[in-house]
SEVEXFI-869189 format. One record per residue (C-alpha): residue in one letter; x negated, z, y; residue number from 1; chain. Coordinates in pm, 1 decimal, padded with zeros to 6 digits. Example, Ala and Ser with C-alpha at 12.3 -4.5 7.8 and 13.67 -1.06 7.14 Angstrom:
2
+------+----------+----------+----------+-----+-----+
: type :     east :       up :    north : seq : mol :
+------+----------+----------+----------+-----+-----+
:    a : -01230.0 :  00780.0 : -00450.0 :   1 :   A :
:    s : -01367.0 :  00714.0 : -00106.0 :   2 :   A :
+------+----------+----------+----------+-----+-----+
END
This chain:
255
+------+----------+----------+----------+-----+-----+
: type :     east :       up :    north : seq : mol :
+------+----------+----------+----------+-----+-----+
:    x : -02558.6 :  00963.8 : -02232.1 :   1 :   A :
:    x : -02569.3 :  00598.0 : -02348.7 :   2 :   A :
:    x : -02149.5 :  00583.2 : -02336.8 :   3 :   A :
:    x : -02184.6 :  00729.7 : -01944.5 :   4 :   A :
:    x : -02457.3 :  00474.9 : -01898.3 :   5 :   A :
:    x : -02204.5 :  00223.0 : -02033.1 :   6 :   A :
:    x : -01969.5 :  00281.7 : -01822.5 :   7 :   A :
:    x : -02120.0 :  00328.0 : -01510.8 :   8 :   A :
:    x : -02276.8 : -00022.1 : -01551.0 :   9 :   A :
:    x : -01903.4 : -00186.0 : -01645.8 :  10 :   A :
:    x : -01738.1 :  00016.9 : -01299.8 :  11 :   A :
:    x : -02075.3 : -00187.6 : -01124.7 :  12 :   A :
:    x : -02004.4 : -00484.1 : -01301.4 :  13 :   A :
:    x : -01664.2 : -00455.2 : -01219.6 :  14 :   A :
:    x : -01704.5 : -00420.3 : -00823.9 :  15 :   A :
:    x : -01964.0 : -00708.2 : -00832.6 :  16 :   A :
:    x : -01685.9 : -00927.0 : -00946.8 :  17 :   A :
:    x : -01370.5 : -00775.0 : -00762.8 :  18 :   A :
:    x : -01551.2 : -00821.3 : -00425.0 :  19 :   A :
:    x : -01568.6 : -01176.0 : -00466.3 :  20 :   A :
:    x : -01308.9 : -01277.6 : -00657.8 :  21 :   A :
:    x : -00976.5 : -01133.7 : -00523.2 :  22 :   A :
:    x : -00617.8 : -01251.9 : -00636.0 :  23 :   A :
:    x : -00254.1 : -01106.3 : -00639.2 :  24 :   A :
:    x : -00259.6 : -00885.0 : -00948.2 :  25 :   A :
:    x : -00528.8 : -00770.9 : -01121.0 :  26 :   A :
:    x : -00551.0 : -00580.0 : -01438.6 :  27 :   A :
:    x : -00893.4 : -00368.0 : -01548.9 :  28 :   A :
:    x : -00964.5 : -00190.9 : -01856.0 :  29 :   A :
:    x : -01224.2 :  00055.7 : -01921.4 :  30 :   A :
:    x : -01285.2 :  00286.2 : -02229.8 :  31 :   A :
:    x : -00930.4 :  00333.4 : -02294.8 :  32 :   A :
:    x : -00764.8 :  00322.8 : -01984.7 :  33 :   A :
:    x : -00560.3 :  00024.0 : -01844.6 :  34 :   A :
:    x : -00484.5 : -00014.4 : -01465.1 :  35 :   A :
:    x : -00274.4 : -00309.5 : -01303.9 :  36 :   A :
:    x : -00189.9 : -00336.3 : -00972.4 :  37 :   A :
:    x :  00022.5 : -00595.1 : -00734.4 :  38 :   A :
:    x : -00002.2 : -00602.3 : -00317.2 :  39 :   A :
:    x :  00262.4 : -00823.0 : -00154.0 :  40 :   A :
:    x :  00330.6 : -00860.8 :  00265.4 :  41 :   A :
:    x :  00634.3 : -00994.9 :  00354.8 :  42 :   A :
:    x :  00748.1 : -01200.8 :  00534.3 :  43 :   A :
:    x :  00472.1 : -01472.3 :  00416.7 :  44 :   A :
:    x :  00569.9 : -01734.0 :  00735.3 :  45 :   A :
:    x :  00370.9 : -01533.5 :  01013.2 :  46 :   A :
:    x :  00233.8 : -01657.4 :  01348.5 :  47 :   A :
:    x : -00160.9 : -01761.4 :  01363.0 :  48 :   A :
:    x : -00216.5 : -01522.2 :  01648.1 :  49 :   A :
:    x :  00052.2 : -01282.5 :  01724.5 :  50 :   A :
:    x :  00172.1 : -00987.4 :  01503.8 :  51 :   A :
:    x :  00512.2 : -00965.3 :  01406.7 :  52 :   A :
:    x :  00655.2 : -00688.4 :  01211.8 :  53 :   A :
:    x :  00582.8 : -00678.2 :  00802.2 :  54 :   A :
:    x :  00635.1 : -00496.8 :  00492.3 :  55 :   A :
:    x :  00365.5 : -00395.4 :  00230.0 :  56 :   A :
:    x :  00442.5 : -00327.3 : -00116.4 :  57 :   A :
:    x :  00278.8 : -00220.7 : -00404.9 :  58 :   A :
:    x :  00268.1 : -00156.0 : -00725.2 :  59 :   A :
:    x :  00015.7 :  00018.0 : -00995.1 :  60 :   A :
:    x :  00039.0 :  00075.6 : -01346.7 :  61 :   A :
:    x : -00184.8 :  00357.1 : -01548.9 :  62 :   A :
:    x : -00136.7 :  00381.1 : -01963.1 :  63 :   A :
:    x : -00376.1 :  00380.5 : -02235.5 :  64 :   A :
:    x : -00441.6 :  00170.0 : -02507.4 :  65 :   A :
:    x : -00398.9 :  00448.8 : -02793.6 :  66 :   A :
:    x : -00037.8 :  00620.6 : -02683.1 :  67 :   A :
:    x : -00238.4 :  00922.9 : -02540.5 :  68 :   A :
:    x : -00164.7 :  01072.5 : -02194.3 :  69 :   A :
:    x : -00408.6 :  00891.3 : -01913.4 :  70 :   A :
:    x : -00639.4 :  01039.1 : -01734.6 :  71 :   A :
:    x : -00480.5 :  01234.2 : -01388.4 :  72 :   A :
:    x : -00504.5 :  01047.2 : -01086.9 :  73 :   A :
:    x : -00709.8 :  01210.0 : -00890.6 :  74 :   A :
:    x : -00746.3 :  00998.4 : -00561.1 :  75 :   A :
:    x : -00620.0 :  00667.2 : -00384.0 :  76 :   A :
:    x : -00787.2 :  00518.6 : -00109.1 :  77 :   A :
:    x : -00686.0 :  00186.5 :  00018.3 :  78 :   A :
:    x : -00885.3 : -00045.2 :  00286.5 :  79 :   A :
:    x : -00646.7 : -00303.1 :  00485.8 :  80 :   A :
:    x : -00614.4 : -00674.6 :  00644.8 :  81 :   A :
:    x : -00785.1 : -00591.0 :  01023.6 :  82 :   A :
:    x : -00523.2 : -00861.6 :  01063.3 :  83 :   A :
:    x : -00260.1 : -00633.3 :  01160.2 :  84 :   A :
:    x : -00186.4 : -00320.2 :  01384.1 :  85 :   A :
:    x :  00041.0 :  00009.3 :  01329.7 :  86 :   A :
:    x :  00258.0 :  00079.6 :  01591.7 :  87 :   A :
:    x :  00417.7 :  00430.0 :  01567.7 :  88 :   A :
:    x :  00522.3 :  00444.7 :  01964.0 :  89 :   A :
:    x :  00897.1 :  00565.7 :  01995.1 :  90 :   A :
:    x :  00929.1 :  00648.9 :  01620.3 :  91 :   A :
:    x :  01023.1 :  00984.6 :  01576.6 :  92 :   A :
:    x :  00792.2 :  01249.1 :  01415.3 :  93 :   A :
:    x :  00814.4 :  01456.0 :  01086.6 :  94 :   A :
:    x :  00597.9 :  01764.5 :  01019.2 :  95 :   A :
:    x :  00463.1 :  01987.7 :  00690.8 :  96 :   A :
:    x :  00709.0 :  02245.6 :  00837.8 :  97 :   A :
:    x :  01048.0 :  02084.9 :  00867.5 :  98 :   A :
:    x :  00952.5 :  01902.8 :  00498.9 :  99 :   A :
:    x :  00878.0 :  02214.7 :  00375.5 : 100 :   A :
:    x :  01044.6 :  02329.7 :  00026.9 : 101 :   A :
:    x :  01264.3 :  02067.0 :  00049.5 : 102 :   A :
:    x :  01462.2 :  01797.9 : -00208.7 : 103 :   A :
:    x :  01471.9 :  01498.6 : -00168.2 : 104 :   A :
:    x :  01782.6 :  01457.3 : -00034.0 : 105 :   A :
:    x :  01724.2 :  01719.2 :  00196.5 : 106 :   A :
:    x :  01365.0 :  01567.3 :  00331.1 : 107 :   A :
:    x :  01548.4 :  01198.0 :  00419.4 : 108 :   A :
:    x :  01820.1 :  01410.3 :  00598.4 : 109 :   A :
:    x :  01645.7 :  01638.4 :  00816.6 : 110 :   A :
:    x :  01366.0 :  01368.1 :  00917.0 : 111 :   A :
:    x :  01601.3 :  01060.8 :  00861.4 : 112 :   A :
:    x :  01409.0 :  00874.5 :  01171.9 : 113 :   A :
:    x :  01054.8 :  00927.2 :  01074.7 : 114 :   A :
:    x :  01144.9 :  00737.9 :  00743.0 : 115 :   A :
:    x :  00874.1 :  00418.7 :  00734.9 : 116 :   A :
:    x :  00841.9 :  00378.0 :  00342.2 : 117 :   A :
:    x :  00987.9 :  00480.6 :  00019.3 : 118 :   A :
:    x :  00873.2 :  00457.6 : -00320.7 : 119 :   A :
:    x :  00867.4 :  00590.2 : -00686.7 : 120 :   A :
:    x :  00660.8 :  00765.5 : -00919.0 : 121 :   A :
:    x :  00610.5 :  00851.3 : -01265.4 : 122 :   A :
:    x :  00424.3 :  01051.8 : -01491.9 : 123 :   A :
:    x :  00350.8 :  01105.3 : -01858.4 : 124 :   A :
:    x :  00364.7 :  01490.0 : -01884.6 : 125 :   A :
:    x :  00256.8 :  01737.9 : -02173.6 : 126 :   A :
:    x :  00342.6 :  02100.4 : -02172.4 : 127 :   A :
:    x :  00237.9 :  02285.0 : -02474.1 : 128 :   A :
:    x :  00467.6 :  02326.7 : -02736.6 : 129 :   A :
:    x :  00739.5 :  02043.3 : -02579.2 : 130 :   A :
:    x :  00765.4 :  01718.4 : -02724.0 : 131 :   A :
:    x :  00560.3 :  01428.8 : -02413.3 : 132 :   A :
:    x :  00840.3 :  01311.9 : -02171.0 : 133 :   A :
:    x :  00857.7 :  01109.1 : -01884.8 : 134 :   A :
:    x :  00980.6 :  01207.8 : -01556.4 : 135 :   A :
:    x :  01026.7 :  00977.9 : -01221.9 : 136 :   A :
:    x :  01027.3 :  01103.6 : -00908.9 : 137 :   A :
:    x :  01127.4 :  00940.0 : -00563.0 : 138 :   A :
:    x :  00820.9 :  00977.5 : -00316.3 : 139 :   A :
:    x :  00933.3 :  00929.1 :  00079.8 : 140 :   A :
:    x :  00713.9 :  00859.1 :  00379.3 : 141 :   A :
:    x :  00726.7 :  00998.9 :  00648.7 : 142 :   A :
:    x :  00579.0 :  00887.5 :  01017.4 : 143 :   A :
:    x :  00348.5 :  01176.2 :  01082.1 : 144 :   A :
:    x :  00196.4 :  01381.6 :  01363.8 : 145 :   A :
:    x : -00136.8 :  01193.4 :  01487.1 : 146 :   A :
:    x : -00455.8 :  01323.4 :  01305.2 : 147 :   A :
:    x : -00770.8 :  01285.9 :  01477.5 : 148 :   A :
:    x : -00566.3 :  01089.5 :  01737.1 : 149 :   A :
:    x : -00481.2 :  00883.8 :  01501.9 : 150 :   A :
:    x : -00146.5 :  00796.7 :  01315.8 : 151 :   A :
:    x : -00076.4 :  00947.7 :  00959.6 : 152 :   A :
:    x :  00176.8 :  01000.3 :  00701.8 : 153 :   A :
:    x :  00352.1 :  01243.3 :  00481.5 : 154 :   A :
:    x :  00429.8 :  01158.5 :  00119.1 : 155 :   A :
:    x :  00729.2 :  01375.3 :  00026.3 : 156 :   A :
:    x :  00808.5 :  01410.7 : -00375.6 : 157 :   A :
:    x :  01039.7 :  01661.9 : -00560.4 : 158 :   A :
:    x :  00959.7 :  01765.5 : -00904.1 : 159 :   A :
:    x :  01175.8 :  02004.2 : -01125.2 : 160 :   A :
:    x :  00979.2 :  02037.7 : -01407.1 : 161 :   A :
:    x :  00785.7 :  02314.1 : -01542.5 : 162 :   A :
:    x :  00990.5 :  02438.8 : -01214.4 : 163 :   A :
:    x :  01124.9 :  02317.0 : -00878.9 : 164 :   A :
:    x :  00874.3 :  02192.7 : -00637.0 : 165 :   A :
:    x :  00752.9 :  01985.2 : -00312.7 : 166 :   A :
:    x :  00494.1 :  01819.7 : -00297.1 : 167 :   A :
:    x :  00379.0 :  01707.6 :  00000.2 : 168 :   A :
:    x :  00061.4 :  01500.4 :  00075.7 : 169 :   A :
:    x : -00085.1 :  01385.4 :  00464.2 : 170 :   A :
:    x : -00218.6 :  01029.2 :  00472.4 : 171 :   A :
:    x : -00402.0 :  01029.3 :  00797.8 : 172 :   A :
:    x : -00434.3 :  00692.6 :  00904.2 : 173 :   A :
:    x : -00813.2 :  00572.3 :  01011.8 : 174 :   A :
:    x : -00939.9 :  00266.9 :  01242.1 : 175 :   A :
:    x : -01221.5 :  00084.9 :  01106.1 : 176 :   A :
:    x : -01402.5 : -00221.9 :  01157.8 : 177 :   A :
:    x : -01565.2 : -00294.2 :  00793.6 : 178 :   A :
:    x : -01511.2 : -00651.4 :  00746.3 : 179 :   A :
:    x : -01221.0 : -00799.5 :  00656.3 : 180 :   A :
:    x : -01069.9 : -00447.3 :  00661.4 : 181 :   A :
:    x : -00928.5 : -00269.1 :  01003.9 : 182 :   A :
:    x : -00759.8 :  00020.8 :  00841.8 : 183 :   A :
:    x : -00786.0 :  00270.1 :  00588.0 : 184 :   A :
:    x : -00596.8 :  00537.6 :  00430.6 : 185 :   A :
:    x : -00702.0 :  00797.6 :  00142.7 : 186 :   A :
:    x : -00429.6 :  00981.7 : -00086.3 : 187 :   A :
:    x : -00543.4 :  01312.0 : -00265.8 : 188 :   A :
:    x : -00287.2 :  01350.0 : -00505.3 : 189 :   A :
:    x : -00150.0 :  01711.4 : -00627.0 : 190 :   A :
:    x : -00090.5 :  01866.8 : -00901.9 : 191 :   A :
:    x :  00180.0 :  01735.0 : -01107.3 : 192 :   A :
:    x :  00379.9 :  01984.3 : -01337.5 : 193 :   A :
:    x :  00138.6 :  02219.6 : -01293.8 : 194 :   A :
:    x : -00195.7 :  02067.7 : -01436.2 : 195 :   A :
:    x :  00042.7 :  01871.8 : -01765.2 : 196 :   A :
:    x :  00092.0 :  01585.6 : -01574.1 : 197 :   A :
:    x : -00077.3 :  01267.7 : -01538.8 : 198 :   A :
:    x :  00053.4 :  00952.6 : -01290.1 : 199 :   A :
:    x :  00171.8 :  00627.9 : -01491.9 : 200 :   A :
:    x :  00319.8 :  00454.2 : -01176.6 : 201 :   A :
:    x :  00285.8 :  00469.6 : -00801.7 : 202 :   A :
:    x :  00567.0 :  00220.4 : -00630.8 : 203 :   A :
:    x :  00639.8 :  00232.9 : -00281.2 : 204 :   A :
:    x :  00693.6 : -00028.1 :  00014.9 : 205 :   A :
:    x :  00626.4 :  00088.9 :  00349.6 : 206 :   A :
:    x :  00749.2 : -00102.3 :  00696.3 : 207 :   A :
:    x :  01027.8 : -00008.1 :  00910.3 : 208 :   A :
:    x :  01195.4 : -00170.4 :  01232.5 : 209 :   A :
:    x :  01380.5 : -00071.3 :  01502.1 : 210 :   A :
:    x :  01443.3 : -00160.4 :  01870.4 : 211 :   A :
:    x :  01215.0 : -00090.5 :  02213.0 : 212 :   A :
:    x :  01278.2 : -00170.4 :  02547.4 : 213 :   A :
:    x :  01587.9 : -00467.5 :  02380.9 : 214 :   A :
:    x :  01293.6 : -00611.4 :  02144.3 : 215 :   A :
:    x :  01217.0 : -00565.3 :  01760.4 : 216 :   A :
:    x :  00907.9 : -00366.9 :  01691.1 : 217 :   A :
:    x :  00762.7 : -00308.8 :  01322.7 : 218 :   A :
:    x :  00581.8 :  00073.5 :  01200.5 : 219 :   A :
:    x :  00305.8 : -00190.8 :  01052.8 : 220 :   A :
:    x :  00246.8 : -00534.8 :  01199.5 : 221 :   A :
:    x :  00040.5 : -00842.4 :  01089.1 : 222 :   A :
:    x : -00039.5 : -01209.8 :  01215.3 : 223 :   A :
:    x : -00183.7 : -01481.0 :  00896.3 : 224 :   A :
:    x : -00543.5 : -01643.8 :  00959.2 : 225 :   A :
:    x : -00703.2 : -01803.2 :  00619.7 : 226 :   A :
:    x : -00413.5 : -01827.1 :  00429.0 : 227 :   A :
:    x : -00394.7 : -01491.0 :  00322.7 : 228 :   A :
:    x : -00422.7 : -01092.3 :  00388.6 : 229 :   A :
:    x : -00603.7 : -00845.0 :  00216.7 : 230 :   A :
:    x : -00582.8 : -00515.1 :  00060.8 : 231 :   A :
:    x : -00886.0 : -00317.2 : -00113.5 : 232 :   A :
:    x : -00783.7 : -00028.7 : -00314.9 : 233 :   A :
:    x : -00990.3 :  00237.9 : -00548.2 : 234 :   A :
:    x : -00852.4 :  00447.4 : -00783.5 : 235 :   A :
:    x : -01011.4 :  00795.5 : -00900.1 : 236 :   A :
:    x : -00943.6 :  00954.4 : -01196.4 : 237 :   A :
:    x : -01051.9 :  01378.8 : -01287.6 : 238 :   A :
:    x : -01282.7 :  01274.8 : -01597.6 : 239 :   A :
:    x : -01472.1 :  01043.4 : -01348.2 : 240 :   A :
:    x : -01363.9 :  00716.2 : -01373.6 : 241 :   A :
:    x : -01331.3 :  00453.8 : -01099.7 : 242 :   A :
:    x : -01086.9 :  00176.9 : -01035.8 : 243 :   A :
:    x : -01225.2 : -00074.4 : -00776.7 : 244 :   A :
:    x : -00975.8 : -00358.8 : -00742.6 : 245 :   A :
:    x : -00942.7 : -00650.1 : -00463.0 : 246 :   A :
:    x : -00566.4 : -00800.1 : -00376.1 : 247 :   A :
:    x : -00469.6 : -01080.3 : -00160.2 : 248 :   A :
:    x : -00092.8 : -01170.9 :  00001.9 : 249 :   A :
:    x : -00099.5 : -01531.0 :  00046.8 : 250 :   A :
:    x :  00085.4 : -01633.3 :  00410.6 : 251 :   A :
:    x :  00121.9 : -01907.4 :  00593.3 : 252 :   A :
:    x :  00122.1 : -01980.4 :  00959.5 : 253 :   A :
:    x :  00357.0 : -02260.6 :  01106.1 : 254 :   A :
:    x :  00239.9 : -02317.2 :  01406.9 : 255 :   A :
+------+----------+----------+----------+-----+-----+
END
C-alpha cells in the first residue's frame, strides 16, 4: 500500500511539473523504470500564419535500471500543436484488408501511396527456456480510411519470432480544441511475441509530400507562433504505471 501510495504521488508530482516546464527531451524515472523521449518538427523556418508542409519525429527509449525486462507498453496517446492541420485529400487509402498477413516488404508494395511515416521498433523479449534477445522490427504508416469522419492511420509491423506475424494497429486521428493542443491520437499496442515481449524503442517520423492541382501539399502541416510547437505524450505501461511527459520543437518565423 505505502509503495502504490508512493508512486501515485511521484506520477502527480511528475505531471505538476511536466505541464509547466516543457523542453526537447525529457527523461523520467520511476521505481525502476527509465523513459526518455525526443519530439522534433522540421523544417524549423515556418511562416507566422500560413501552414506549410512538416515532418514530426520522435523518439522514446524504455530500459530499466537493474538489466530486467521493462514493463510492456501498454498504450501511447499523444496530444498535438493546434498549430497545424492534416491534410489527407488526394492521398491514396490503405485498409486492414489489403495489409492483411503481410511482410513488410509486401505492405510498402501493395499500399506504396498511402505511405505517410516510417519508423522502428524494438523489444527486449523472454521466452522460457531461451536465452533474452533483442529483435527490431520496421513499423510503416499507412494513410487510413476516415474513422468517425475523421482521418486515421495504420501502423504495420512484421514479427517472426515465436512465429511469423502482422501486426497491425488503427490510429484514428481526433480534432480537439484543449489548449495548446488541436489533435490527438491514441496507440493500443499488441501483443509482442506472444505475451514475452516488452517495447524498448518506438522510432518513427511521419510527413509526406506530393503534388495537387501543380502545388506542394504536406499529409501534416504547421505554421510557428511563440517560438515553438508542442507535443504532449503519455505512456502506459500493464503493471500500471504512467509516463506523462511535455516536448517542445523550437521554430522560427521570418517574416
Amino acid at each position: 500500500m505505502r509503495r502504490t501510495l508512493i508512486r501515485a504521488l511521484v506520477v502527480a508530482a511528475l505531471a505538476a511539473l511536466l505541464v509547466c516546464a516543457s523542453a526537447s527531451a525529457l527523461k523520467i524515472e520511476i521505481d525502476k523504470t527509465v523513459v526518455s523521449a525526443t519530439a522534433t518538427i522540421f523544417p524549423r523556418e515556418l511562416p507566422s500564419k500560413k501552414n506549410v508542409p512538416v515532418q514530426v519525429s520522435n523518439i522514446t527509449r524504455i530500459k530499466t535500471t537493474d538489466g530486467s525486462q521493462p514493463p510492456t507498453l501498454r498504450r501511447l496517446i499523444f496530444g498535438f500543436d493546434k498549430n497545424g492541420t492534416i491534410d489527407a485529400k488526394g492521398l491514396p487509402v490503405c485498409t486492414l484488408a489489403k495489409l492483411a498477413d503481410t511482410t513488410t516488404s509486401l505492405a510498402r508494395k501493395r499500399c506504396a501511396g498511402s505511405i505517410v511515416g516510417e519508423g522502428v521498433g524494438k523489444a527486449d523479449i523472454r521466452l522460457p527456456g531461451l536465452a533474452p534477445q533483442q529483435v527490431s522490427l520496421p513499423i510503416t504508416f499507412f494513410n487510413g480510411p476516415p474513422i468517425g469522419g475523421t482521418p486515421s492511420l495504420i501502423g504495420h509491423a512484421y514479427e517472426t519470432i515465436p512465429a511469423p506475424k502482422t501486426l497491425l494497429v488503427p490510429i484514428p486521428i481526433e480534432r480537439i480544441h484543449q489548449g495548446r493542443y488541436g489533435y490527438r491520437v491514441q496507440i493500443e499496442l499488441p501483443e509482442i511475441a506472444a505475451g514475452y515481449g516488452a517495447a524498448t524503442l518506438v522510432k518513427a517520423t511521419i510527413g509526406k509530400t506530393w503534388m495537387r492541382g501543380g502545388e506542394t501539399v504536406g499529409y501534416l502541416n504547421a505554421h510557428c507562433t511563440g517560438g515553438r510547437l508542442q507535443v504532449h505524450g503519455s505512456l502506459s505501461f500493464t503493471d500500471g504505471s504512467f509516463f506523462p511527459g511535455t516536448l517542445t520543437s523550437p521554430c522560427h518565423a521570418p517574416d
